[in-house]
C-alpha positions as CSV (number, residue, x, y, z in Angstrom):
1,X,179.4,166.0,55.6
2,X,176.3,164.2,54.8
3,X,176.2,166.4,51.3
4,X,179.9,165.1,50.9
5,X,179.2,161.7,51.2
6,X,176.3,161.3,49.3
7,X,177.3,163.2,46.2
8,X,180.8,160.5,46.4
9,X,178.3,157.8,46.6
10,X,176.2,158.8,44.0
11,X,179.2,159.9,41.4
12,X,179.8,163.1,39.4
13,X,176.9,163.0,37.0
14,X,174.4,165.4,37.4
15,X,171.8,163.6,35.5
16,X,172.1,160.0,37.4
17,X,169.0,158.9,39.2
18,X,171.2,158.8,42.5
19,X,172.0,162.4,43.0
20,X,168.3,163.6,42.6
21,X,167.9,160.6,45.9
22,X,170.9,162.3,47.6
23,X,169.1,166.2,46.9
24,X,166.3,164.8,48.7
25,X,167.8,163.2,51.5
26,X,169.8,166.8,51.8
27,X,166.5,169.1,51.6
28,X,164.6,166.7,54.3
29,X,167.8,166.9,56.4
30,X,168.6,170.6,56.5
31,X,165.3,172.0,56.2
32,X,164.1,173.9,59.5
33,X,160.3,174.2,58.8
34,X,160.4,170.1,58.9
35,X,159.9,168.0,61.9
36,X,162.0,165.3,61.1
37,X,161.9,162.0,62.4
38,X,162.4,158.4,61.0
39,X,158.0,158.4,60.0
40,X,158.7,161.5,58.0
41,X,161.7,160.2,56.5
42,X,159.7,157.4,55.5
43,X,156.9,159.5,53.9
44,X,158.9,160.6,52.2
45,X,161.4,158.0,50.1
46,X,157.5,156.1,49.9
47,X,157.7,157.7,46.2
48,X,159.2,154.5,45.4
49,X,159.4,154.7,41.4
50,X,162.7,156.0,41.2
51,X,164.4,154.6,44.0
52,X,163.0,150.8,42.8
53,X,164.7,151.6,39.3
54,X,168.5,152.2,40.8
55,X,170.7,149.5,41.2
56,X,172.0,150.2,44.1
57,X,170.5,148.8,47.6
58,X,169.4,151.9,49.5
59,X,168.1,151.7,52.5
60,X,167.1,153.8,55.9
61,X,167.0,152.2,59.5
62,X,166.5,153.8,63.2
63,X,168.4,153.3,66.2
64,X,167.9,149.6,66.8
65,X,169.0,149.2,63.2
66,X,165.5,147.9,62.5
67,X,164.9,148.2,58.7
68,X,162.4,151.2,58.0
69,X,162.7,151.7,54.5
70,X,164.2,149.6,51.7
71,X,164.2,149.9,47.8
72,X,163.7,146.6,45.6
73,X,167.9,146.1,45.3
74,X,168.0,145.7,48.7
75,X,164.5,143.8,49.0
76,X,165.9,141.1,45.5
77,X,168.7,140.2,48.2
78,X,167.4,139.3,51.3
79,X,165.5,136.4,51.9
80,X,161.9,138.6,52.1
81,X,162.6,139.7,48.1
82,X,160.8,142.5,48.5
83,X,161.9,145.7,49.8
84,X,159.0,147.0,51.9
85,X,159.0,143.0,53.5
86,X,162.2,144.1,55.2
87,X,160.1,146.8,57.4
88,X,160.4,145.7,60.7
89,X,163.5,143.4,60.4
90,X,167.4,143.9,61.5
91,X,169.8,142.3,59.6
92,X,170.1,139.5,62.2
93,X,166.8,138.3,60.3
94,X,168.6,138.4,57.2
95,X,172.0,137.5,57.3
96,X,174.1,135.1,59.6
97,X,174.8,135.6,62.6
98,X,178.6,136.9,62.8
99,X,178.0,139.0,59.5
100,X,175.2,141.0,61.2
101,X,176.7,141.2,64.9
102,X,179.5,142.6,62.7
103,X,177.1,145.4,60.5
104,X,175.6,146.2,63.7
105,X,178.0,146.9,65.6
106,X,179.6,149.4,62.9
107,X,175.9,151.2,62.8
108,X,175.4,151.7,66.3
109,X,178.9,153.1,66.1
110,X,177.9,155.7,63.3
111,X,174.8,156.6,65.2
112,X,176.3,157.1,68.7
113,X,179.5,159.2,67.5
114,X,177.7,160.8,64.0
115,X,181.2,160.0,62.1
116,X,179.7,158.7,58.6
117,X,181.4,155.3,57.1
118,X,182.6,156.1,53.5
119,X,183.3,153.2,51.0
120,X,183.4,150.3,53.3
121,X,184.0,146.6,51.5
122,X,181.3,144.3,52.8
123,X,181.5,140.5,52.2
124,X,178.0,139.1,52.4
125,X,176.7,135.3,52.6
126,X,173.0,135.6,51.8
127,X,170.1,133.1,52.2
128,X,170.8,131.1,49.3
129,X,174.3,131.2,49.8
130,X,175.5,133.6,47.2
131,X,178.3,136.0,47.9
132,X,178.2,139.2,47.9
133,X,180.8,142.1,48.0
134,X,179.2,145.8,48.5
135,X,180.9,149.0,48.8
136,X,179.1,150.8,51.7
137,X,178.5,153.9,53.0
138,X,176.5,154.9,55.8
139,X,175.8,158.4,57.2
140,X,173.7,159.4,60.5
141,X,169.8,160.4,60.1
142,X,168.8,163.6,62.4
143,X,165.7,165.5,63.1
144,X,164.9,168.9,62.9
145,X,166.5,169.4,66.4
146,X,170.2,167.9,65.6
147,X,169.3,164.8,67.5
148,X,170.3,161.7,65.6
149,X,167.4,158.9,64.7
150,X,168.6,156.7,62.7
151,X,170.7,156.0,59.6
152,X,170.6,156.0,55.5
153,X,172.9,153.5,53.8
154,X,173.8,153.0,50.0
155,X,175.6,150.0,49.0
156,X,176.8,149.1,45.2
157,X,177.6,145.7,44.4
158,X,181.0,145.3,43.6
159,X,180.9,141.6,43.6
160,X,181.7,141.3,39.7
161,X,184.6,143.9,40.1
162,X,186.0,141.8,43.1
163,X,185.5,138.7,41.3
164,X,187.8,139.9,38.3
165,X,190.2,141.8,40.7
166,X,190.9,138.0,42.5
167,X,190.8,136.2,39.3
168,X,193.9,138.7,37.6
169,X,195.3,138.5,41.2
170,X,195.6,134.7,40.7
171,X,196.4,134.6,37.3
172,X,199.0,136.6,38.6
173,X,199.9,134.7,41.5
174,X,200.7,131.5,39.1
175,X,202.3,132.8,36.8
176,X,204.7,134.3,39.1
177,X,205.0,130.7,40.2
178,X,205.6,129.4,36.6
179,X,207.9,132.4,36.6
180,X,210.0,131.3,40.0
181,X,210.8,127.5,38.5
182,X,208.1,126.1,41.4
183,X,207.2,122.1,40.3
184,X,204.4,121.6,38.1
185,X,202.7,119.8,40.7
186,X,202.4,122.5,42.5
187,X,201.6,125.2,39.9
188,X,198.8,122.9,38.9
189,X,197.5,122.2,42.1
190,X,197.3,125.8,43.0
191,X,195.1,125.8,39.5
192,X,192.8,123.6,40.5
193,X,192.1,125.6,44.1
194,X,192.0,129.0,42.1
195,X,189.0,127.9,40.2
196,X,187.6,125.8,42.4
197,X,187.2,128.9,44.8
198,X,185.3,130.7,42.4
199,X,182.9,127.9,41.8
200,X,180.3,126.4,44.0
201,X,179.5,122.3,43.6
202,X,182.2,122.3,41.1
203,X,185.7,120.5,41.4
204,X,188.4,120.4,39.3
205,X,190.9,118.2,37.2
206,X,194.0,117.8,35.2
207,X,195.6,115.5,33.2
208,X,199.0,115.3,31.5
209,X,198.8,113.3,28.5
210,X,202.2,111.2,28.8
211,X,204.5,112.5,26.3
212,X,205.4,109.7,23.5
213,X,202.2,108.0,24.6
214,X,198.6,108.3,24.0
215,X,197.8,108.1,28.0
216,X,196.6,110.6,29.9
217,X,198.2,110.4,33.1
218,X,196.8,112.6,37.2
219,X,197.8,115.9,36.9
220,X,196.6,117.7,39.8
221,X,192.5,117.0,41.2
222,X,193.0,118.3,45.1
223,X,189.1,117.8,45.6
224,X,188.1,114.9,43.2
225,X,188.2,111.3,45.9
226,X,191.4,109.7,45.3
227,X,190.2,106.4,44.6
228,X,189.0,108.2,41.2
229,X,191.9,109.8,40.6
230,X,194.0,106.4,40.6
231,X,191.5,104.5,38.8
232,X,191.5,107.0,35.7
233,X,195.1,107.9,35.8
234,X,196.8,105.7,32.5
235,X,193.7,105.8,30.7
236,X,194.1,105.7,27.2
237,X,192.4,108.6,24.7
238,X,190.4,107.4,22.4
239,X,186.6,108.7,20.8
240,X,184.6,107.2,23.2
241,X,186.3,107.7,26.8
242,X,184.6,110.1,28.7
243,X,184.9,113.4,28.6
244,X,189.1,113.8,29.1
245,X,190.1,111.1,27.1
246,X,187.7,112.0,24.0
247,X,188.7,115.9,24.7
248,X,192.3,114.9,23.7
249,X,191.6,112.8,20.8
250,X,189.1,115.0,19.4
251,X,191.4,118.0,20.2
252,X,188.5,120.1,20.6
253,X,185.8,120.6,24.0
254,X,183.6,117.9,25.2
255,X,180.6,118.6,27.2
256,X,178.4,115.8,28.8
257,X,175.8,117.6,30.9
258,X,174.4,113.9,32.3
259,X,177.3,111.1,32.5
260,X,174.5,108.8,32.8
261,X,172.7,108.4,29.5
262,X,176.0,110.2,27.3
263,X,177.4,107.4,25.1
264,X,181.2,109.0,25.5
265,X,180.3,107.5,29.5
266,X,179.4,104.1,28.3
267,X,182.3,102.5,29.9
268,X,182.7,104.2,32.6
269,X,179.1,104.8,34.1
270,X,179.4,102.5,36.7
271,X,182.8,104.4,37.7
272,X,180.9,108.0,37.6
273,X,177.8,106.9,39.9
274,X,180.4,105.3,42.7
275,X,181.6,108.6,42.9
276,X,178.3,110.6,42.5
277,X,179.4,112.4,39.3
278,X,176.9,114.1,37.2
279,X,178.0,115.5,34.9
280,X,181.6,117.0,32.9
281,X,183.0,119.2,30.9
282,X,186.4,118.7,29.8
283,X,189.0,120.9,27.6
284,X,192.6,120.2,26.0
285,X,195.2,121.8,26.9
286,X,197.2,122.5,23.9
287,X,200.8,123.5,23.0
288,X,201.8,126.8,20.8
289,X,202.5,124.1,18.2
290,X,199.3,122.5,18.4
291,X,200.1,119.7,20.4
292,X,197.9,118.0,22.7
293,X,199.7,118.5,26.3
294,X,196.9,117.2,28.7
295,X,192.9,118.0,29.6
296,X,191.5,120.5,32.0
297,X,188.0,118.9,33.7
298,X,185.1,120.1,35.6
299,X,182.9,118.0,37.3
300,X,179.7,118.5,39.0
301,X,177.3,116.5,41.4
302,X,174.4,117.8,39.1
303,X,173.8,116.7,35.8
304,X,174.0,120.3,33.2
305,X,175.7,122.0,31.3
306,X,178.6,124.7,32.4
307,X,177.8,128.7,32.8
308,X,179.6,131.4,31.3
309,X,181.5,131.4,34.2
310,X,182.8,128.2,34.4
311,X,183.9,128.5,30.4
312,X,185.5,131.9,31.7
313,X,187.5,129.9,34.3
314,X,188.3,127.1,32.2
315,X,189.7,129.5,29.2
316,X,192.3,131.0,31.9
317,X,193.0,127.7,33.1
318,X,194.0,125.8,29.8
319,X,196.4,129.1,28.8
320,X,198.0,128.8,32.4
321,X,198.2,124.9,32.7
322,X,199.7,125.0,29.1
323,X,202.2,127.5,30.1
324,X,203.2,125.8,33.1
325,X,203.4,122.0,31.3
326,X,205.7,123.8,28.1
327,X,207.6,125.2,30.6
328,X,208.3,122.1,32.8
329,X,208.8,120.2,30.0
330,X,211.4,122.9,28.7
331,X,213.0,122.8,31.8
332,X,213.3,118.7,31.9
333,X,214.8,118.7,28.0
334,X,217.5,121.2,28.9
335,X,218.1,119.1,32.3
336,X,218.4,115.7,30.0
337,X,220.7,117.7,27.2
338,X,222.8,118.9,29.9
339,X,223.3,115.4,31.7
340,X,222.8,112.7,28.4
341,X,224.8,112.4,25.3
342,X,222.8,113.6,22.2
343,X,224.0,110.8,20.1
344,X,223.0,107.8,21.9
345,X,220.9,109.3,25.1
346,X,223.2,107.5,27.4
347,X,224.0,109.7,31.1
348,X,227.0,111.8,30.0
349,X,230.3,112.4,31.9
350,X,228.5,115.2,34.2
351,X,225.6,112.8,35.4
352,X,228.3,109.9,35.6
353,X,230.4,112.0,38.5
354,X,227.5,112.5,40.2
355,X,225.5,109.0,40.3
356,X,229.5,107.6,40.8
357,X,229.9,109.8,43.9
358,X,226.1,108.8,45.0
359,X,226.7,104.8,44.6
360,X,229.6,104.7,46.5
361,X,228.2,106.9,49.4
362,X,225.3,104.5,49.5
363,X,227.8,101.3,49.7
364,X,229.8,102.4,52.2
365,X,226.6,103.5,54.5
366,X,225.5,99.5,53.8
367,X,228.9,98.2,53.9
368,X,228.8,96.9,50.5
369,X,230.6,96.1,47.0
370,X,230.7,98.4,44.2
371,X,232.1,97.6,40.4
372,X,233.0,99.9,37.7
373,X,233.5,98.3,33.8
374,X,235.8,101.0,31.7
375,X,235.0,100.0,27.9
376,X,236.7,101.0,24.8
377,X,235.7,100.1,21.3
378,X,238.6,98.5,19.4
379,X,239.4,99.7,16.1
380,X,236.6,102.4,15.9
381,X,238.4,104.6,13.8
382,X,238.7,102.2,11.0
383,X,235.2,101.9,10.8
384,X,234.8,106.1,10.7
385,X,237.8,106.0,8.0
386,X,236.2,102.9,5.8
387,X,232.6,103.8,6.1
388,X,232.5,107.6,7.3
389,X,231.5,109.5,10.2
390,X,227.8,108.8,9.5
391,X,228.0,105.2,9.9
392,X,230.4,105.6,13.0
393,X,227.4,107.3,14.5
394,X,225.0,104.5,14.1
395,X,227.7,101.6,15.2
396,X,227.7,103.7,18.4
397,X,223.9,104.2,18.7
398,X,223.7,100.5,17.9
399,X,226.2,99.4,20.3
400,X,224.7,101.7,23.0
401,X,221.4,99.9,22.6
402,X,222.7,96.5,23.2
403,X,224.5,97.4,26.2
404,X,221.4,99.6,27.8
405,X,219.6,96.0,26.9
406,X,221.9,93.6,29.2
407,X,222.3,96.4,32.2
408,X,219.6,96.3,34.9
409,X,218.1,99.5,36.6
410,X,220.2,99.3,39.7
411,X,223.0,100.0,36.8
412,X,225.0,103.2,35.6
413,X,226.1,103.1,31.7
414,X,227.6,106.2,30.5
415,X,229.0,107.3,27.3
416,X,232.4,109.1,28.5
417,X,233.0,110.5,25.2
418,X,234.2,109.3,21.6
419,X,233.7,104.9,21.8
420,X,234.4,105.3,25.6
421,X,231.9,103.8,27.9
422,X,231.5,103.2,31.6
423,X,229.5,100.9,33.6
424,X,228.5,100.8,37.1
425,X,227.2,97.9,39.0
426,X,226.2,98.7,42.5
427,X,223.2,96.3,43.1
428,X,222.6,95.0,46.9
429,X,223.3,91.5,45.7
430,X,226.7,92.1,44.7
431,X,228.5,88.9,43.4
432,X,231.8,90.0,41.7
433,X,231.7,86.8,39.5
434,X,228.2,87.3,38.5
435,X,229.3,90.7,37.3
436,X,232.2,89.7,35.6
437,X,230.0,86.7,33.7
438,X,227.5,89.7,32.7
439,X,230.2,91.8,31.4
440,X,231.7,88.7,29.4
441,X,228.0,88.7,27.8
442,X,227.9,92.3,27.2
443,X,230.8,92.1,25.5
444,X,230.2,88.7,23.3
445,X,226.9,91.0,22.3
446,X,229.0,94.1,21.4
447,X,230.7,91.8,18.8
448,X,227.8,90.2,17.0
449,X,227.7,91.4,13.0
450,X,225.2,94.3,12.2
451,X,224.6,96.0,8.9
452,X,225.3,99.4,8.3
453,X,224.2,100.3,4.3
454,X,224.5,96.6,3.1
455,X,227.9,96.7,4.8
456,X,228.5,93.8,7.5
457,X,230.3,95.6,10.5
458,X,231.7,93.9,13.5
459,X,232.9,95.8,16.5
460,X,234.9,94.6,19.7
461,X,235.7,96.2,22.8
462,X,238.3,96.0,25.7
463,X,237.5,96.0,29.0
464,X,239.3,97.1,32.3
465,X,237.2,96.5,35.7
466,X,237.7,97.6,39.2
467,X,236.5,97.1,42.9
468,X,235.4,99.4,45.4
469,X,236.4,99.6,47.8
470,X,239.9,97.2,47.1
471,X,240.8,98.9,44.2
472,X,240.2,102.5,45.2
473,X,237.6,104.5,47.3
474,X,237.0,107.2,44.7
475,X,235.2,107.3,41.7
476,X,238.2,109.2,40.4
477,X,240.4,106.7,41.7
478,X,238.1,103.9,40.7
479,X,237.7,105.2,37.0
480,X,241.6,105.6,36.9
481,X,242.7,101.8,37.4
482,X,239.4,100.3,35.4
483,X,241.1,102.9,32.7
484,X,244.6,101.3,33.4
485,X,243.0,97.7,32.9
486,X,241.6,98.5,30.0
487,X,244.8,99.3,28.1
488,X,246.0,96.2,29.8
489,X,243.5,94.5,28.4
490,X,244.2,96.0,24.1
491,X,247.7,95.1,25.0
492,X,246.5,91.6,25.7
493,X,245.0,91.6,21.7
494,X,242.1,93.3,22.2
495,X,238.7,92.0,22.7
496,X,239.8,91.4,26.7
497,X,238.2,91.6,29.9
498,X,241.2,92.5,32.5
499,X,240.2,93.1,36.1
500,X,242.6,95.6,37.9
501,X,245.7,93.9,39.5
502,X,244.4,90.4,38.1
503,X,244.7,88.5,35.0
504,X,242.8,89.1,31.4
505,X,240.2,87.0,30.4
């Protein structure tokens, strides 16, 4: 067993370093003529030359698990640095406290029952507060009498290995999120906490640069105080705003390694030192098409420059944030083509059932009035037949405009389809006159001349309005008799308001 596992620890090849360490391990072990005990052992790995020279952290202890050999691996990560320092010591000397209770307990275990551990993973805080993931195995020491006096354990470090293993696991892990249609809030914020893991005295930032803006606007910054966060969110890019907000203009990396003295910090030194920031390092996150989508930051309490590491981390970040931003942005174009008319932008027939239905739930919850304005175009077809289908576009885009500019946010305009519009009016102050005096100016506005290719155009419209809940307690039902009103009101002459079961005006 003990030539089994030290020939898997050592690997295949004949001519590594290890396997002429695990030969003489074997020959001290199985030899009769030798007296063997922990001393002898000793004497014997004390030809330290090639044992010093192998990375991996070999090492011999006895059974109190006191350290009685040690090669330099072992010795460069321990708090002693040396190897033959570690004589003497246990690894509750060493390590902290639930780590070794842990190590000890599995030795103690391999000494009392001689069953070897093969290839355990070992997560290890040292001193200095590194991590450390070994692969271990450990085998039982005995003399020349069978009794066993100790141990011999080889460890590799596989911390790089388990490093790249998490990081493709959570490249993985977000991108299966992208994937899934979860919010880019929350893609983002799992981002952040993905690198920030892997990074010690580091935290993490996005921003979204504000589509048809030059603002960068917060993204996701889970550890960064939040009293930053909302001072900086809206800032404008520009060539001198710290590190984000130059990053996007220039389009390219910005590193400040000391936030005090960097002129791109000029303006906002007194914001870094309230919030004890040293230094940043800040990337763009770019589009396929080269546009500027947002900036990925690092910031640190200590004023320097970033590692290899942390431009490794922020590489994987910008291709995933830039992923996930494309794709959310995707997602909330095809949500506004499917709901808005691509002519004039207005909600569409789908989005208009759906508001409808939600305003008149909400006014019969607070016991309130609710007004819908049907509103047809008069003589549009002349306009298509005189000046063509082009121009009949823009009348509509232009008449769109002016009604969006007299409605208020609590209010629903809707192209229905052709020059067919809808308005709802279900503000909290409802005051059925006051609506009916906006509508009157909505509609004297609708009227006003416009050019169209040097061609004067004026356009009317007819009106029909209805009440909820007097006139009907459906949007279907509601839609129906502001629909009726409105022919009432063309029959009138045209250019008519007509309120349902009332008179034109």
């Amino acid at each position: 067993m003990v030539e089994t596992l030290l020939h898997s620890v050592a690997g295949s090849d004949a001519a590594d370093p290890l396997d002429e360490l695990c030969s003489r391990l074997l020959r001290i072990s199985t030899d009769s003529d030798i007296d063997l005990d922990v001393a002898l052992v000793t004497r014997e790995l004390e030809t330290r030359t090639l044992l010093d020279q192998l990375p991996e952290f070999i090492y011999v202890k006895d059974r109190r698990s006191r350290f009685v050999f040690a090669n330099a691996a072992a010795g460069r990560n321990s708090r002693f640095h040396d190897g033959s320092d570690l004589i003497g010591k246990t690894d509750f000397d060493i390590l902290d406290q639930a780590t070794a209770r842990e190590l000890f307990a599995i030795e103690q275990e391999v000494m009392s029952t001689g069953t070897p551990v093969e290839g355990r993973e070992e997560r290890i805080t040292l001193p200095d507060g590194r991590l450390l993931w070994l692969t271990t195995s450990k085998m039982p020491l005995r003399n020349a009498d069978g009794y066993i006096v100790g141990l011999v354990g080889i460890s590799r470090d596989i911390t790089e290995r388990k490093r790249q293993d998490d990081r493709r696991h959570g490249h993985a892990r977000l991108l299966e999120m992208i994937a899934r249609g979860q919010p880019l809030r929350a893609v983002l914020d799992a981002l952040v906490r993905t690198v920030e893991e892997e990074l010690d005295g580091v935290t993490a930032s996005v921003l979204l640069l504000e589509e048809g803006t030059d603002r960068l606007r917060h993204g996701a910054a889970t550890n960064l105080p939040p009293a930053y966060t909302k001072l900086i969110d809206g800032i404008q890019i520009g060539p001198k705003v710290g590190s984000c907000g130059t990053a996007a203009w220039r389009r390219a990396p910005v590193v400040v390694k000391d936030v005090m003295t960097d002129p791109l910090w000029e303006d906002y030194r007194e914001l870094a030192k309230a919030f004890s920031l040293g230094s940043c390092w800040s990337t763009p996150i770019m589009a396929p098409d080269g546009v500027v989508l947002g900036t990925f930051g690092l910031y640190s309490e200590a004023g320097r420059e970033p590692t290899e590491l942390e431009w490794e981390l922020t590489a994987m970040a910008t291709d995933i944030a830039g992923i996930a931003i494309e794709r959310a942005r995707n997602e909330d174009r095809i949500r506004h083509m499917a709901h808005h008319d691509p002519l004039t932008g207005l909600p569409n027939r789908t989005l208009f059932w759906t508001q409808f239905g939600r305003a008149l739930h909400e006014a019969r919850r607070e016991n309130r009035k609710v007004t819908v304005a049907y509103i047809d175009l008069d003589n549009f077809k002349q306009i298509n037949d005189t000046l063509g289908h082009a121009a009949g576009d823009e009348v509509l885009k232009t008449l769109s405009s002016r009604m969006a500019r007299c409605i208020r946010a609590s209010d629903l305009l809707v192209r229905l389809g052709g020059d067919e519009f809808a308005i709802v009016f279900s503000n909290p102050n409802h005051d059925d006159l006051g609506v009916l005096r906006r509508l009157q100016e909505l509609r004297a506005g609708i009227s006003r001349p416009f050019f169209i290719e040097e061609h004067s155009v004026v356009a009317t419209c007819s009106m029909g309005v209805a009440f909820f809940p007097q006139d009907g307690d459906t949007p279907e039902a509601l839609l129906a008799r502001a629909d009726r009103a409105m022919y009432e009101a063309k029959d009138m002459g045209r250019d008519k308001l007509r309120v349902a079961g009332g008179e034109g005006i």
